[in-house]
C-alpha positions as CSV (number, residue, x, y, z in Angstrom):
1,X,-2.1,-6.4,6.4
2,X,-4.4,-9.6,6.6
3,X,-7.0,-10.4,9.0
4,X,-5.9,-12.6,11.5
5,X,-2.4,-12.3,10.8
6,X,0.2,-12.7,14.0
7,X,3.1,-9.8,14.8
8,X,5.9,-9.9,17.6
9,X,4.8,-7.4,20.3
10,X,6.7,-4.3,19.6
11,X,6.6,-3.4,23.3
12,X,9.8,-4.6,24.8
13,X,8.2,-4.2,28.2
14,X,5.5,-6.2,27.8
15,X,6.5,-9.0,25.5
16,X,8.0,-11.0,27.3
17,X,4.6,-11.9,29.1
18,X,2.6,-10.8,25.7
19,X,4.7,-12.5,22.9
20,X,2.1,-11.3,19.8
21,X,-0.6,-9.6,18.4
22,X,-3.5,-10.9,16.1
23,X,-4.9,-8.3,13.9
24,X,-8.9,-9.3,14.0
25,X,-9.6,-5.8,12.3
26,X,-11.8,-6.5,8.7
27,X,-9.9,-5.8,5.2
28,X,-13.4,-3.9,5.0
29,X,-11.9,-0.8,6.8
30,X,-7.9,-0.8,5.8
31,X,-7.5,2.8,5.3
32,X,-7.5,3.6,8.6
33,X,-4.4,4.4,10.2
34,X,-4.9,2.0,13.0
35,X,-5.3,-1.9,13.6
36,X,-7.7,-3.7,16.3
37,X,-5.7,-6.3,18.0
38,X,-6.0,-8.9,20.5
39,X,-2.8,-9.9,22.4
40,X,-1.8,-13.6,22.8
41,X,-0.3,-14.3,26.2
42,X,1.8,-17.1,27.8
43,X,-0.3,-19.5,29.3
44,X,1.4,-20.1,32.2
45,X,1.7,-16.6,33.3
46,X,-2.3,-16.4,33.9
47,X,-2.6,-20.0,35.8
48,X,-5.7,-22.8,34.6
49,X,-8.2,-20.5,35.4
50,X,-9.8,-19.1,32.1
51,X,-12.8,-18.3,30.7
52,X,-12.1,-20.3,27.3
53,X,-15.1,-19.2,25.6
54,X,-13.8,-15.6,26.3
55,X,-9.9,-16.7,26.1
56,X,-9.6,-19.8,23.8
57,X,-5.7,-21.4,24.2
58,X,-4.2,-21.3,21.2
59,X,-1.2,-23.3,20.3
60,X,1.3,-21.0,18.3
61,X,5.1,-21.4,17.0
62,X,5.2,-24.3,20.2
63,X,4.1,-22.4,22.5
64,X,0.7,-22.7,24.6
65,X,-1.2,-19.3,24.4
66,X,-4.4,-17.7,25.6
67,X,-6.0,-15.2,23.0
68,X,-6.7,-12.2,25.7
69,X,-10.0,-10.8,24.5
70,X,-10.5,-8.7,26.8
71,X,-7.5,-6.9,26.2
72,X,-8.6,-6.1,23.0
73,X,-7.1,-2.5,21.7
74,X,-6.2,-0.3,18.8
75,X,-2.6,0.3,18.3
76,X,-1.2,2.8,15.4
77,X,-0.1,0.1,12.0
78,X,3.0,1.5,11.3
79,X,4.1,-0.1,14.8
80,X,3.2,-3.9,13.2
81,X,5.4,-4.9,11.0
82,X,6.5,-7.8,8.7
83,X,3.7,-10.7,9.9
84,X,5.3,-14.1,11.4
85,X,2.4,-16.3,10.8
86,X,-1.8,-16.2,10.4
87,X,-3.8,-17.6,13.2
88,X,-6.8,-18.1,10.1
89,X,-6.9,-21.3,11.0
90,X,-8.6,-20.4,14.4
91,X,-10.9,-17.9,12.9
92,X,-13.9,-19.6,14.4
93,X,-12.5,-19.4,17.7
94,X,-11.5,-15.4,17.5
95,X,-14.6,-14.5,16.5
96,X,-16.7,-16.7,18.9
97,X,-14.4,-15.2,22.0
98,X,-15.6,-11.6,20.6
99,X,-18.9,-12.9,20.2
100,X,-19.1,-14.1,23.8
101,X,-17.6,-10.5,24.9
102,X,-20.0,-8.4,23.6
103,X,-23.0,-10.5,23.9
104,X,-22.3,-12.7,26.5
105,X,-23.2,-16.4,24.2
């Protein structure tokens, strides 16, 4: 499992409105059983308002996305399976939303 990495939801309830998961947890600390992740959600299911220092919009397989921080949770690692894509490429932006989270700049 990479950092940054993007996997389907595996909650049938919930995908629909929560299509993925980033893993944001460090290589550093793989042996744990478990995998911090943040959920991407459908833009257009959480209107214009966002805090996009907290929520950046991410643009992913077509679709426009918000990167819901606050959400932020552990889920076990056997449930993520086979990655569809990395969201490296926004690295910057991940770790500047949980920047602003905990610290508030």
């Amino acid at each position: 499992m990479r950092q940054f990495d993007v996997y389907p939801n595996p909650n049938p309830r919930t995908r629909d409105t929560y299509p993925y998961l980033v893993d944001i947890q460090s290589p550093l600390i793989s042996e744990l059983a478990t995998r911090i992740v943040i959920p991407l959600g459908r833009r257009s299911r959480f209107g214009a308002d966002s805090m996009a220092g907290l929520m950046p919009a991410i643009e992913y397989a077509g679709e426009q996305l918000l990167l819901l921080t606050p959400q932020i949770a552990a889920m076990p690692a056997k449930l993520l399976q086979d990655p569809i894509g990395s969201l490296n490429h926004f690295r910057a932006d991940i770790i500047a939303s949980l920047d602003f989270a905990v610290s508030g700049v």
